[in-house]
PQR file of N, CA, C, O and H, with PARSE charges and radii, in Angstrom:
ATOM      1  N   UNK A   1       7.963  -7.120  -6.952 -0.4000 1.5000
ATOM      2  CA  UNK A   1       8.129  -6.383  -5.724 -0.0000 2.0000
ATOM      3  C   UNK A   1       6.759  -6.236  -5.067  0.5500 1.7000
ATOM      4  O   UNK A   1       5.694  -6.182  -5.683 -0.5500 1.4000
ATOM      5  N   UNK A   2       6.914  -6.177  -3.733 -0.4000 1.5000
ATOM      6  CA  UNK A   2       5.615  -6.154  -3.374 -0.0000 2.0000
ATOM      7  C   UNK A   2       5.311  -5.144  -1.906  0.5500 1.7000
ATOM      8  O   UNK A   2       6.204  -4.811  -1.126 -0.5500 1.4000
ATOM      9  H   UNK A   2       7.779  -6.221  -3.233  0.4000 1.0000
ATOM     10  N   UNK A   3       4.137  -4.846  -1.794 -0.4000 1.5000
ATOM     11  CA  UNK A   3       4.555  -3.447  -0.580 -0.0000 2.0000
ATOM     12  C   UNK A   3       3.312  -4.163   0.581  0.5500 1.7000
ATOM     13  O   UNK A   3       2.092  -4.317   0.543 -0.5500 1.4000
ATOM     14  H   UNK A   3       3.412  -5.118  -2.427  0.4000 1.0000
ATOM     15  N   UNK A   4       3.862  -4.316   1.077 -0.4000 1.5000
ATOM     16  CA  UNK A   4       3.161  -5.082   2.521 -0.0000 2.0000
ATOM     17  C   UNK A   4       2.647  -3.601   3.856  0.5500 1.7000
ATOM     18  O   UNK A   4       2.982  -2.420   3.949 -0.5500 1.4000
ATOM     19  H   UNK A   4       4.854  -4.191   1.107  0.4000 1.0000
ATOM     20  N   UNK A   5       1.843  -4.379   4.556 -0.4000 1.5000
ATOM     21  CA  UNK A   5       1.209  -3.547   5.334 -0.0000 2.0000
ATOM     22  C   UNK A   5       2.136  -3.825   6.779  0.5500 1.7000
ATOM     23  O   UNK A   5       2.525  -4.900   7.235 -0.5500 1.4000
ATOM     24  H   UNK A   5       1.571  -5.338   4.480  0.4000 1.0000
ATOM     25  N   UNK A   6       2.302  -2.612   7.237 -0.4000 1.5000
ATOM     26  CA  UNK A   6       3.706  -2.558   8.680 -0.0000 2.0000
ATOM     27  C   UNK A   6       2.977  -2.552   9.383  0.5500 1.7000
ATOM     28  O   UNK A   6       3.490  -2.020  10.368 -0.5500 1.4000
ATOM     29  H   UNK A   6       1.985  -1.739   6.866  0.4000 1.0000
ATOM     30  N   UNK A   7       1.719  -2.882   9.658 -0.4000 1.5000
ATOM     31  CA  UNK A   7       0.531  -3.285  11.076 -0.0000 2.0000
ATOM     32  C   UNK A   7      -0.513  -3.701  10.865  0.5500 1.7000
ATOM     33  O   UNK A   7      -0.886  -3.861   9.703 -0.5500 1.4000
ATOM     34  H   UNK A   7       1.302  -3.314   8.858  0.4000 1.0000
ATOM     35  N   UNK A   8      -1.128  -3.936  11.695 -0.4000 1.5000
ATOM     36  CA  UNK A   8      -2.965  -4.303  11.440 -0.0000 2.0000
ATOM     37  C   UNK A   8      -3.707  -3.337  11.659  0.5500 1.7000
ATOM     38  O   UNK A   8      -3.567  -2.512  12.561 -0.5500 1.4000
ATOM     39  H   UNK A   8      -0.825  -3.806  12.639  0.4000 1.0000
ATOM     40  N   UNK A   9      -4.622  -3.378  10.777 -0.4000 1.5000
ATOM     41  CA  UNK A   9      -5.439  -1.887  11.082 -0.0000 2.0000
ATOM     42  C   UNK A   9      -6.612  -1.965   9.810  0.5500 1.7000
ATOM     43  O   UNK A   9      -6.938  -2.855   9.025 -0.5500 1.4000
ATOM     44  H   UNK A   9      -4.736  -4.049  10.044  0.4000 1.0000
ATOM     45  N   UNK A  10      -7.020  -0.674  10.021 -0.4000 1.5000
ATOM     46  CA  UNK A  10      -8.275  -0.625   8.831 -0.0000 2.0000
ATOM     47  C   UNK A  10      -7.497  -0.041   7.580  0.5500 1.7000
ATOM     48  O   UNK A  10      -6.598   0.791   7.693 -0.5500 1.4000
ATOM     49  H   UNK A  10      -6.755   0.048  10.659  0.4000 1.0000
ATOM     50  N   UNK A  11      -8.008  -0.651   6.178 -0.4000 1.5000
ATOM     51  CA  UNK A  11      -7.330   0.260   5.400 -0.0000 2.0000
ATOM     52  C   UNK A  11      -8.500   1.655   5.389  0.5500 1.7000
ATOM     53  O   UNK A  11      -9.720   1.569   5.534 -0.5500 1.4000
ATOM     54  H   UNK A  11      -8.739  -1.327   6.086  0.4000 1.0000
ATOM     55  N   UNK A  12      -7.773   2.774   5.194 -0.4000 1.5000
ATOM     56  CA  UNK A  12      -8.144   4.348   5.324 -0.0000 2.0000
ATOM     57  C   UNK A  12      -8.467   5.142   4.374  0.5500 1.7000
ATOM     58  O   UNK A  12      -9.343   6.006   4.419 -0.5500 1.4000
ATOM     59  H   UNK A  12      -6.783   2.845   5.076  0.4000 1.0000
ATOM     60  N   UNK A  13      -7.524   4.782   3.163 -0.4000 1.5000
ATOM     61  CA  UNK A  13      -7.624   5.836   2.019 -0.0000 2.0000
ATOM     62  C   UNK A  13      -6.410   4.348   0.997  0.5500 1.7000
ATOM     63  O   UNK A  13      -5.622   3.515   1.445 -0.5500 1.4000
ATOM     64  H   UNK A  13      -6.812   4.080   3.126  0.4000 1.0000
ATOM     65  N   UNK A  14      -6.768   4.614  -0.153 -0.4000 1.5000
ATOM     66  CA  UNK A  14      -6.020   4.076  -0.906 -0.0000 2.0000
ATOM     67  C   UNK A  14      -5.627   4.955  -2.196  0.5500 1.7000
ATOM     68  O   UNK A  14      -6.435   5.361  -3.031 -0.5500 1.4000
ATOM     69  H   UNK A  14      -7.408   5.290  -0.517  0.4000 1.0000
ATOM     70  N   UNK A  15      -3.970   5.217  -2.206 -0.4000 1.5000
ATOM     71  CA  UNK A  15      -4.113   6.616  -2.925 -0.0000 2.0000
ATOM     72  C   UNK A  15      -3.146   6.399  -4.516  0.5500 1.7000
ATOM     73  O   UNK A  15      -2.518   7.140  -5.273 -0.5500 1.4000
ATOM     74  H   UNK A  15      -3.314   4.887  -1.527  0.4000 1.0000
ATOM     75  N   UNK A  16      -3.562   4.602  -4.419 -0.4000 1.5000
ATOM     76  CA  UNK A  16      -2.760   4.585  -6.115 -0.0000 2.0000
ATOM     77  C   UNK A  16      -3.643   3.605  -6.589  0.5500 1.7000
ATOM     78  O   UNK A  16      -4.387   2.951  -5.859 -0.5500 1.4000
ATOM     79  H   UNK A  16      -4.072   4.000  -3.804  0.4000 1.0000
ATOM     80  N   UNK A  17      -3.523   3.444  -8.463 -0.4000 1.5000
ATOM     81  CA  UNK A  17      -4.648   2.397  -8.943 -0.0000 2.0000
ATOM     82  C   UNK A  17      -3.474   1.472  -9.756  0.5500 1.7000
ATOM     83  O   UNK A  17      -2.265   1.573  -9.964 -0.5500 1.4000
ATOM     84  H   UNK A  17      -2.918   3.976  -9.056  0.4000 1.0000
ATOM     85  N   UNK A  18      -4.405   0.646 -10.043 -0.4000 1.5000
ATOM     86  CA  UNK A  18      -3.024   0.007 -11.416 -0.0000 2.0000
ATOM     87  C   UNK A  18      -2.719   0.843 -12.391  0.5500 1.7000
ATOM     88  O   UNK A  18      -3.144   1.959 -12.691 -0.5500 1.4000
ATOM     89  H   UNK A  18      -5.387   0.564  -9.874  0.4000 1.0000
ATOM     90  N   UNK A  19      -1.832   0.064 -12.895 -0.4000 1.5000
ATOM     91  CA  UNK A  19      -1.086   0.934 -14.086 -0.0000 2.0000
ATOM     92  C   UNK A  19      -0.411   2.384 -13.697  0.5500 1.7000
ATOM     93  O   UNK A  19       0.055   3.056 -14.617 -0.5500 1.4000
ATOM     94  H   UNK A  19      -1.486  -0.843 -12.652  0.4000 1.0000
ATOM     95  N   UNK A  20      -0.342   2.965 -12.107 -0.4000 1.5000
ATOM     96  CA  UNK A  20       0.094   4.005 -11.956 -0.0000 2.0000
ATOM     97  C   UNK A  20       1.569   3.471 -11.413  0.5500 1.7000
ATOM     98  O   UNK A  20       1.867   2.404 -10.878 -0.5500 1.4000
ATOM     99  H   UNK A  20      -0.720   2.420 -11.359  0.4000 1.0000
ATOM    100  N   UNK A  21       2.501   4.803 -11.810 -0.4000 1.5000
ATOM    101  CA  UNK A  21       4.420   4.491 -11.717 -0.0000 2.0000
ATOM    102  C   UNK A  21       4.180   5.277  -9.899  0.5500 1.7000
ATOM    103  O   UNK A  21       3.417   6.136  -9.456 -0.5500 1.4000
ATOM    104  H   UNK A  21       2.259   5.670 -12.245  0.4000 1.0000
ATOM    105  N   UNK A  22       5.064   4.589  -9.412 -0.4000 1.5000
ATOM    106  CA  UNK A  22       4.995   4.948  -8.064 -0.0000 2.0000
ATOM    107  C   UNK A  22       7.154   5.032  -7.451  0.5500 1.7000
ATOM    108  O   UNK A  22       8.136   4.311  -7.630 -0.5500 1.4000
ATOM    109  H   UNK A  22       5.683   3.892  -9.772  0.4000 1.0000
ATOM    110  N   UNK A  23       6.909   6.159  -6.835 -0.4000 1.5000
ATOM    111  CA  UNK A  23       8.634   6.139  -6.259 -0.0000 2.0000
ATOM    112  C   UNK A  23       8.933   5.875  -5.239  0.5500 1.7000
ATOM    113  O   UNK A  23       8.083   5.943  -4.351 -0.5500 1.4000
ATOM    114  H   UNK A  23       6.112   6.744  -6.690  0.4000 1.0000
ATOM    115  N   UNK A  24      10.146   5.502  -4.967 -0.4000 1.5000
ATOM    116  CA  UNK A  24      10.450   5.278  -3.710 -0.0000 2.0000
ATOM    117  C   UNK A  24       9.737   5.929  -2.519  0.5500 1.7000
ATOM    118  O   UNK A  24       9.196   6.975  -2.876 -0.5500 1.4000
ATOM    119  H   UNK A  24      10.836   5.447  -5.688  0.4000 1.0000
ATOM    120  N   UNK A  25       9.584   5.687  -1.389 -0.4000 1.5000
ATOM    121  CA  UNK A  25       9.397   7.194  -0.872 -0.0000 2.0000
ATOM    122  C   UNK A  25       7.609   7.014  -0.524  0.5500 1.7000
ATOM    123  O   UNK A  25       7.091   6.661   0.536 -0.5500 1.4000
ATOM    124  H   UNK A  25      10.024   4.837  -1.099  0.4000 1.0000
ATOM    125  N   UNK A  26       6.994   7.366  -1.723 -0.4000 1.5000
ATOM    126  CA  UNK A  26       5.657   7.570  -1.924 -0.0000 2.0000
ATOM    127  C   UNK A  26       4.512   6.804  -0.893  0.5500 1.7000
ATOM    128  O   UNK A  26       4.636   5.626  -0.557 -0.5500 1.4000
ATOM    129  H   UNK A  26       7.414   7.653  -2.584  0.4000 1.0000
ATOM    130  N   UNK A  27       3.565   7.537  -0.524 -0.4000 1.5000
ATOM    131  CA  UNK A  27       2.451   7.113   0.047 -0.0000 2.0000
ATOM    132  C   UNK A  27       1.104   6.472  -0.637  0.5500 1.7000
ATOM    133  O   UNK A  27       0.183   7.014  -1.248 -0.5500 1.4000
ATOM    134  H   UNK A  27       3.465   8.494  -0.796  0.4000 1.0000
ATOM    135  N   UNK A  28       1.377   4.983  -0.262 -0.4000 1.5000
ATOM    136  CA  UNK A  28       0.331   4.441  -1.081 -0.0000 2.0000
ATOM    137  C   UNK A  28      -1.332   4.326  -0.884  0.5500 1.7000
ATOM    138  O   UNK A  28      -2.321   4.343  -1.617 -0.5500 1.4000
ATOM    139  H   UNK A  28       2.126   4.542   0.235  0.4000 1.0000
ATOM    140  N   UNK A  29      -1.004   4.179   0.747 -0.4000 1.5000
ATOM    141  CA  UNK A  29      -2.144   3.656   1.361 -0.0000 2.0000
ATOM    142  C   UNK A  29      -2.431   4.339   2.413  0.5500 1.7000
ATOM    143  O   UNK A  29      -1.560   5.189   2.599 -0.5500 1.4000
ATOM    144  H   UNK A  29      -0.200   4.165   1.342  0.4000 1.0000
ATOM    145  N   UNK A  30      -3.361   4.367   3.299 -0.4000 1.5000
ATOM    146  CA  UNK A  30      -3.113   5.074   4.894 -0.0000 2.0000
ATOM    147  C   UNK A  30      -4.356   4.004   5.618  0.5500 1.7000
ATOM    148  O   UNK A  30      -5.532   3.870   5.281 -0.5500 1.4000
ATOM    149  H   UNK A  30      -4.068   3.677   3.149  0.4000 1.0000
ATOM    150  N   UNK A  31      -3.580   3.325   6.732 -0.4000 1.5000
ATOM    151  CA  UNK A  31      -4.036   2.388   7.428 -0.0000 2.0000
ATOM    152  C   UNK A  31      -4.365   3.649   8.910  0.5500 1.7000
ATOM    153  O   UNK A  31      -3.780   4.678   9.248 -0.5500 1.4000
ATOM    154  H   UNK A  31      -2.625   3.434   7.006  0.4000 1.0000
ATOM    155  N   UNK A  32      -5.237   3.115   9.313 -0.4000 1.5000
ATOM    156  CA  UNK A  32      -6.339   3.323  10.955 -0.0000 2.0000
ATOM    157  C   UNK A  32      -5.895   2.486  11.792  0.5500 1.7000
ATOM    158  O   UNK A  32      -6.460   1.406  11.966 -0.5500 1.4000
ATOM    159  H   UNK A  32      -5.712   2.280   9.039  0.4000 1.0000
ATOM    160  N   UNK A  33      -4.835   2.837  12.433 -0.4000 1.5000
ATOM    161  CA  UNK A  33      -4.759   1.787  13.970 -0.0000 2.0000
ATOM    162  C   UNK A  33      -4.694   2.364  15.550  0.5500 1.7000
ATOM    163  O   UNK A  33      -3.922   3.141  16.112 -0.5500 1.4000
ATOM    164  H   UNK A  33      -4.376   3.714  12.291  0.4000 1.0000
ATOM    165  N   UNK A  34      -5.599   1.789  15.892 -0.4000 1.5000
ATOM    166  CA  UNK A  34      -5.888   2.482  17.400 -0.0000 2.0000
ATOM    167  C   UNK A  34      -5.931   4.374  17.284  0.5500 1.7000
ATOM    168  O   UNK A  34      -5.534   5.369  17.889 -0.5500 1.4000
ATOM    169  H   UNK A  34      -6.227   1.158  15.436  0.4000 1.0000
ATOM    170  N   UNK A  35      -6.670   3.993  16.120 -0.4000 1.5000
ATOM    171  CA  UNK A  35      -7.224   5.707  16.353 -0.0000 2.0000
ATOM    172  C   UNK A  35      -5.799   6.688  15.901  0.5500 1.7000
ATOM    173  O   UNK A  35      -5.750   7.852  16.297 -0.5500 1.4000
ATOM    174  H   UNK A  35      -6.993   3.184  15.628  0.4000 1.0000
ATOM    175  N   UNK A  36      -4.901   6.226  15.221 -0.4000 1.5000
ATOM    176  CA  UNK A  36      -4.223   6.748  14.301 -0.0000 2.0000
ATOM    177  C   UNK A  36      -4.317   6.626  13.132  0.5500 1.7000
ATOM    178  O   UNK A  36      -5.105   5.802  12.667 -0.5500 1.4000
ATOM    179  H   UNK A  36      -4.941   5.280  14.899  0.4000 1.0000
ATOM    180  N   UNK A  37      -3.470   7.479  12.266 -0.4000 1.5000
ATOM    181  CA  UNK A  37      -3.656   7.281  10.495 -0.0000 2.0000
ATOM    182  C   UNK A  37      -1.834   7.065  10.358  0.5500 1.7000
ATOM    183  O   UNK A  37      -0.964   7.612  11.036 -0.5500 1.4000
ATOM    184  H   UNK A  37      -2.830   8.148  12.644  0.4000 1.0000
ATOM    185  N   UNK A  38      -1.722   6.330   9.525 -0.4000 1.5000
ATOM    186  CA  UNK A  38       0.101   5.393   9.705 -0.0000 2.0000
ATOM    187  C   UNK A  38      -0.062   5.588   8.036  0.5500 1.7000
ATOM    188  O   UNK A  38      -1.172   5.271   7.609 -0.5500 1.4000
ATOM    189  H   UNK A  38      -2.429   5.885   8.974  0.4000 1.0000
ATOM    190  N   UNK A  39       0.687   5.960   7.275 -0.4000 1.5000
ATOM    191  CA  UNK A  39       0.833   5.714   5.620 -0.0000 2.0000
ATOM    192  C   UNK A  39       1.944   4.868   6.082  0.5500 1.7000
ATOM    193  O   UNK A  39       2.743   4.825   7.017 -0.5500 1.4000
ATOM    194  H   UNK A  39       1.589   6.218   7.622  0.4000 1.0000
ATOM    195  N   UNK A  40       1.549   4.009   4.682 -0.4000 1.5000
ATOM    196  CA  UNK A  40       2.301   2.667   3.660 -0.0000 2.0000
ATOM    197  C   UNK A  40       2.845   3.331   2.873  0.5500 1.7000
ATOM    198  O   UNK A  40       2.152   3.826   1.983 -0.5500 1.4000
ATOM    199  H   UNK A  40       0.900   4.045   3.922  0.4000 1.0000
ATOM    200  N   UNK A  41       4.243   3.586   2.901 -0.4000 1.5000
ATOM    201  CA  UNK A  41       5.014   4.251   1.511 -0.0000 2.0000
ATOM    202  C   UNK A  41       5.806   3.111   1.129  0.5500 1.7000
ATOM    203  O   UNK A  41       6.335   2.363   1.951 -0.5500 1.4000
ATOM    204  H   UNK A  41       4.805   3.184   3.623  0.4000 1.0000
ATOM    205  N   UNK A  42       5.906   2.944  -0.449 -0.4000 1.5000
ATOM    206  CA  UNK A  42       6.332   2.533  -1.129 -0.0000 2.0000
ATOM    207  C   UNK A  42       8.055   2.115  -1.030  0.5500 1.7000
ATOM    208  O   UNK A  42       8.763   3.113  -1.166 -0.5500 1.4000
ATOM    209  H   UNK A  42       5.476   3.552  -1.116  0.4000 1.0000
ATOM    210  N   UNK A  43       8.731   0.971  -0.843 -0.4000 1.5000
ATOM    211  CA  UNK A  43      10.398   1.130  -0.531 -0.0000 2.0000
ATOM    212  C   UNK A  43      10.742   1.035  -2.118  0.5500 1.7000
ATOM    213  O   UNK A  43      11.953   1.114  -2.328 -0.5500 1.4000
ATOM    214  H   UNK A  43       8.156   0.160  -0.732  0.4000 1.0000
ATOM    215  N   UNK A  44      10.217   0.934  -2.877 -0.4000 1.5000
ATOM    216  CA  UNK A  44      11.058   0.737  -4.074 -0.0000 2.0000
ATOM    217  C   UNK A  44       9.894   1.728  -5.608  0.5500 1.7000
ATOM    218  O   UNK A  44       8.701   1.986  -5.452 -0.5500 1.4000
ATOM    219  H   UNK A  44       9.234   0.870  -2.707  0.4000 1.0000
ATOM    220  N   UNK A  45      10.479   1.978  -6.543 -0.4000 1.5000
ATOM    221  CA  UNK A  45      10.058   2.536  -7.608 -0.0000 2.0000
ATOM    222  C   UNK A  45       9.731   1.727  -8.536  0.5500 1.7000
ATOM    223  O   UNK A  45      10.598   0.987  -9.000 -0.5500 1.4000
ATOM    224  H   UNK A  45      11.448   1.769  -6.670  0.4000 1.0000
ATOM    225  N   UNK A  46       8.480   1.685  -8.990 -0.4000 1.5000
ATOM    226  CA  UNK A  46       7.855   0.691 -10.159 -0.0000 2.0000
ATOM    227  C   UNK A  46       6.347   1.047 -10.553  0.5500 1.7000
ATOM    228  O   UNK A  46       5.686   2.058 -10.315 -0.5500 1.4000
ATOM    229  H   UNK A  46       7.775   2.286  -8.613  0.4000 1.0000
ATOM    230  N   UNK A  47       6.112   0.172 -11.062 -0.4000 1.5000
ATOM    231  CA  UNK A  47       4.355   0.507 -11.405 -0.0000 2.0000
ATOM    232  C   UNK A  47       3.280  -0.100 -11.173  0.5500 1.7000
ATOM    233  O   UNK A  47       3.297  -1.224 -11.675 -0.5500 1.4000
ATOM    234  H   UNK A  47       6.649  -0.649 -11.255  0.4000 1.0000
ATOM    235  N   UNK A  48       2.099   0.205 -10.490 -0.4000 1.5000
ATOM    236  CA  UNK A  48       1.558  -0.623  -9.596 -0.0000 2.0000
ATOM    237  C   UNK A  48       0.870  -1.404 -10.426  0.5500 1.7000
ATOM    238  O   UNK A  48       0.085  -0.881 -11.218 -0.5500 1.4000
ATOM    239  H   UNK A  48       2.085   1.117 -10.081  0.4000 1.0000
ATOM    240  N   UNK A  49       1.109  -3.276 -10.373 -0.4000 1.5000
ATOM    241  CA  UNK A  49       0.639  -4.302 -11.249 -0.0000 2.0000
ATOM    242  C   UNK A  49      -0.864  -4.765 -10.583  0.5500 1.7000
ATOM    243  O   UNK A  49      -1.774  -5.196 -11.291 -0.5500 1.4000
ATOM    244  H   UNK A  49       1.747  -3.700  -9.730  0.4000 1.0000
ATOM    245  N   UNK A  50      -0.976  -4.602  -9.076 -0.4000 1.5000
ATOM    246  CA  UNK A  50      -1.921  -5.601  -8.199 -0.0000 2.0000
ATOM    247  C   UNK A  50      -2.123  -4.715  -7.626  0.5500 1.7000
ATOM    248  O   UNK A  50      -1.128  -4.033  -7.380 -0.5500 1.4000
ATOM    249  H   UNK A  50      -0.237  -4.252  -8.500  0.4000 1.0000
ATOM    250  N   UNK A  51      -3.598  -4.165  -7.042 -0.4000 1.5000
ATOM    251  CA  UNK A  51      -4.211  -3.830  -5.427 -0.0000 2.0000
ATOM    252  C   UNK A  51      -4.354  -4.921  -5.107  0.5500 1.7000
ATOM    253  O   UNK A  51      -4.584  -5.787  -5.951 -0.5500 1.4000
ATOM    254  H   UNK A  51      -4.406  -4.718  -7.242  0.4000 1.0000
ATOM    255  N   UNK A  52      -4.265  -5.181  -3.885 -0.4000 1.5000
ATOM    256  CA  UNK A  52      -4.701  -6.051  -3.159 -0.0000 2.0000
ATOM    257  C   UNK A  52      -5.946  -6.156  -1.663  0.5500 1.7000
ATOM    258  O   UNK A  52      -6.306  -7.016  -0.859 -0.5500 1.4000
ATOM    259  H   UNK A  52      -4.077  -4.477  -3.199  0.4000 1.0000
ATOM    260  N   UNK A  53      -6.178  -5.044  -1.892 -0.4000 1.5000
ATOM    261  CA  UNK A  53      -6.843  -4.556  -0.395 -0.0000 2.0000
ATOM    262  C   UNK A  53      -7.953  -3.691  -1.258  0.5500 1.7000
ATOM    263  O   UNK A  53      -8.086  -3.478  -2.463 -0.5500 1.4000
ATOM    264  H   UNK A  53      -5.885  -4.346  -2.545  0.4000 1.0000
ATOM    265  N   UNK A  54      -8.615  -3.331  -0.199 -0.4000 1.5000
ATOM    266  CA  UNK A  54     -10.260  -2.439  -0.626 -0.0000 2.0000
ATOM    267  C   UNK A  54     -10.154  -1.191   0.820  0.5500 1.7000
ATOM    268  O   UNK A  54      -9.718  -1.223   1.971 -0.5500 1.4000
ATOM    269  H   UNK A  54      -8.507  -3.504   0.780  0.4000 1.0000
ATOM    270  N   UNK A  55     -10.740  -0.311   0.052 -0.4000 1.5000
ATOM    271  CA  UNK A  55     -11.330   0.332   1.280 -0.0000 2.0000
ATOM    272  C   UNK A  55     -11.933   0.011   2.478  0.5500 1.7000
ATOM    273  O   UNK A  55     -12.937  -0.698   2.422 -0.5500 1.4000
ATOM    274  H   UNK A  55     -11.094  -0.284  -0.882  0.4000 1.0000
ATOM    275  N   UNK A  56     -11.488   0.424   3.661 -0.4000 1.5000
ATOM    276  CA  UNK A  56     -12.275  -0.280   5.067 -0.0000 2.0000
ATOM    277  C   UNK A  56     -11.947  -1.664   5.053  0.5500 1.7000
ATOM    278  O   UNK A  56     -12.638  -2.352   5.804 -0.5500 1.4000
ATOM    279  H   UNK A  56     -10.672   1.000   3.707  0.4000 1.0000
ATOM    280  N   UNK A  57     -10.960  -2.324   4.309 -0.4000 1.5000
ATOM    281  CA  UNK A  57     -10.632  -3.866   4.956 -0.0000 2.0000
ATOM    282  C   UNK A  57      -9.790  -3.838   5.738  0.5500 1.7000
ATOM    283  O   UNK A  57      -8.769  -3.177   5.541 -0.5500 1.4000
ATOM    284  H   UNK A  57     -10.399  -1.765   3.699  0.4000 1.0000
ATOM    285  N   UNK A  58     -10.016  -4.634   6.970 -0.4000 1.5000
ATOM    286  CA  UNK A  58      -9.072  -4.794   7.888 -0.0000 2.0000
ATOM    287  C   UNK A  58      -7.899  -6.048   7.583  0.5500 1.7000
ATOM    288  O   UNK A  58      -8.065  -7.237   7.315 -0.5500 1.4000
ATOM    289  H   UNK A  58     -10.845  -5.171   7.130  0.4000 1.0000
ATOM    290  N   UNK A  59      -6.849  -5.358   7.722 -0.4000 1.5000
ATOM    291  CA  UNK A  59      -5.591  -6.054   6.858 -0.0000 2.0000
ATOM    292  C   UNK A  59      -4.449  -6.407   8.591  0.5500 1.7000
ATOM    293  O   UNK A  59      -4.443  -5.804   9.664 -0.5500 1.4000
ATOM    294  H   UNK A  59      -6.714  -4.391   7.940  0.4000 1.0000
ATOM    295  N   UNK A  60      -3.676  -7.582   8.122 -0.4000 1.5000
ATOM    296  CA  UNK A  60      -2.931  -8.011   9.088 -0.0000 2.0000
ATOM    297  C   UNK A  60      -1.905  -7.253   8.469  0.5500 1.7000
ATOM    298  O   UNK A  60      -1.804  -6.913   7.290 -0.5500 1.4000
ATOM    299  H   UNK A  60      -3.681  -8.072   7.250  0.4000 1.0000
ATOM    300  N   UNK A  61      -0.565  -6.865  10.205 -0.4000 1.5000
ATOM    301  CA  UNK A  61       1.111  -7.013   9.703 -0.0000 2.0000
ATOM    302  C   UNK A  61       1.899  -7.777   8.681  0.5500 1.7000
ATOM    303  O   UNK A  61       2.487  -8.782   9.079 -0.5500 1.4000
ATOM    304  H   UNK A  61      -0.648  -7.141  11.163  0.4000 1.0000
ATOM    305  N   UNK A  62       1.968  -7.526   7.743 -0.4000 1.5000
ATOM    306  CA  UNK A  62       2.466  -8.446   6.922 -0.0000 2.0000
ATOM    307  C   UNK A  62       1.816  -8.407   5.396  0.5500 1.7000
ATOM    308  O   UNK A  62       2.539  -8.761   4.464 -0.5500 1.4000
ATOM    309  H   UNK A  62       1.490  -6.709   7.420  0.4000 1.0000
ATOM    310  N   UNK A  63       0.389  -7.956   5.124 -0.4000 1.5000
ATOM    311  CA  UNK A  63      -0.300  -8.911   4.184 -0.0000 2.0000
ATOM    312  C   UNK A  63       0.273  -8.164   3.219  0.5500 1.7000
ATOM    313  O   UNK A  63       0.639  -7.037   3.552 -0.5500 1.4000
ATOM    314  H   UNK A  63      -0.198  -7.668   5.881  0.4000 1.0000
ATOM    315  N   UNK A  64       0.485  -8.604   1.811 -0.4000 1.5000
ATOM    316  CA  UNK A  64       0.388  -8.110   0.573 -0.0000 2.0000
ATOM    317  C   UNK A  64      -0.573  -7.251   0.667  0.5500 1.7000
ATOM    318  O   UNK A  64      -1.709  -7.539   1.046 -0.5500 1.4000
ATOM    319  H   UNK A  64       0.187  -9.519   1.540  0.4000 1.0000
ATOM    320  N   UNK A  65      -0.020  -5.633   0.179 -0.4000 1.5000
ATOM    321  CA  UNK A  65      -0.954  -4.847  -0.216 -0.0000 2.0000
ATOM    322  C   UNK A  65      -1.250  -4.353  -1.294  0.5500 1.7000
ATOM    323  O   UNK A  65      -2.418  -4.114  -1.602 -0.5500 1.4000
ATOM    324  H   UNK A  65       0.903  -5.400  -0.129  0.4000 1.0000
ATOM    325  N   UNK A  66      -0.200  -4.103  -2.086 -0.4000 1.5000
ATOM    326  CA  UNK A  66       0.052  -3.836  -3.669 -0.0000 2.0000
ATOM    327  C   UNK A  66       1.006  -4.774  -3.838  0.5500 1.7000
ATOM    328  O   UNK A  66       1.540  -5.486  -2.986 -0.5500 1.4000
ATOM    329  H   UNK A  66       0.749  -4.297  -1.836  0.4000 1.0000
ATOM    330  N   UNK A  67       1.316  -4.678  -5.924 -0.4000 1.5000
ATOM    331  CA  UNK A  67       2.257  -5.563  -5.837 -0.0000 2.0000
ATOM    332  C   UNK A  67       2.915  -4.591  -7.067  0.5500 1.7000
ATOM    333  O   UNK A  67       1.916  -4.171  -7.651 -0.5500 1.4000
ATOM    334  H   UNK A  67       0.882  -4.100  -6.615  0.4000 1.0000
ATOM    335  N   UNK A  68       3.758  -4.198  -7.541 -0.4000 1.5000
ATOM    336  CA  UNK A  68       4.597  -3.602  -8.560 -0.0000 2.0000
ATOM    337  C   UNK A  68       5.362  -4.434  -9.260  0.5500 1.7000
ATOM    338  O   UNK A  68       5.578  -5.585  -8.879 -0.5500 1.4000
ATOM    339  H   UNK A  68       4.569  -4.540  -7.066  0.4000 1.0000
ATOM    340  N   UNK A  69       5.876  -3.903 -10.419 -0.4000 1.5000
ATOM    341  CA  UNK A  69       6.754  -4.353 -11.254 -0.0000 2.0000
ATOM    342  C   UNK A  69       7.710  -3.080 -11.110  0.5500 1.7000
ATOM    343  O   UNK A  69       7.461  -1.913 -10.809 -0.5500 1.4000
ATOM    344  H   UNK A  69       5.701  -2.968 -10.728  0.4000 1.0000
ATOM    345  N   UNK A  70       8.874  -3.725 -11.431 -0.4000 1.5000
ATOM    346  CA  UNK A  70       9.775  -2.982 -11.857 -0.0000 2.0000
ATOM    347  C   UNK A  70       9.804  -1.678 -13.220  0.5500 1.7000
ATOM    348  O   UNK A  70       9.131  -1.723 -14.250 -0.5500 1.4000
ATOM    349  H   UNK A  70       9.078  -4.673 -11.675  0.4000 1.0000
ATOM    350  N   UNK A  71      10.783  -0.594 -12.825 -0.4000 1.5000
ATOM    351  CA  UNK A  71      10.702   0.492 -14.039 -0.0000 2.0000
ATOM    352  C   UNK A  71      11.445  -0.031 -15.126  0.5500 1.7000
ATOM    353  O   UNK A  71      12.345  -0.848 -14.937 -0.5500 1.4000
ATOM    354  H   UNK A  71      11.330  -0.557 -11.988  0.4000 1.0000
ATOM    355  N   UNK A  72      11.156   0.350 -16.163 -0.4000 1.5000
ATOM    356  CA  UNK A  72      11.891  -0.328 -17.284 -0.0000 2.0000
ATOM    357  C   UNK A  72      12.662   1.074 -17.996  0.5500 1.7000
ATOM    358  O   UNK A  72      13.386   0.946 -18.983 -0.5500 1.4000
ATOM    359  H   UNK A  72      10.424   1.014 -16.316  0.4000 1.0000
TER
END
């Protein structure tokens, strides 16, 4: 599963690491666009396998941002 970024923007705050269980719902990330703050919440429940992004990188609509596994 994987949690993609819903705009382009700066990443802002990144508020999960690996190995952390994350829920539906949840706020992962918080992207900067045009002088707003937009959170990335999570659509599905699992545990975060991949960051993919850094602080202050500017990320496209679309990109892989985390990537999860499923709860077991």
């Amino acid at each position: 599963m994987k949690i993609l970024s819903n705009m382009s923007g700066l990443i802002n705050n990144i508020l999960v690491a690996e190995g952390e269980a994350v829920k539906s719902g949840d706020v992962v990330a918080v992207i900067e666009s045009m002088k707003m703050l937009i959170d990335i919440k999570s659509e599905d429940a699992g545990t975060v396998t991949k960051v993919s992004c850094q602080l202050e990188e500017f990320v496209q609509e679309g990109q892989v941002l985390f990537e999860l596994s499923k709860p077991s």
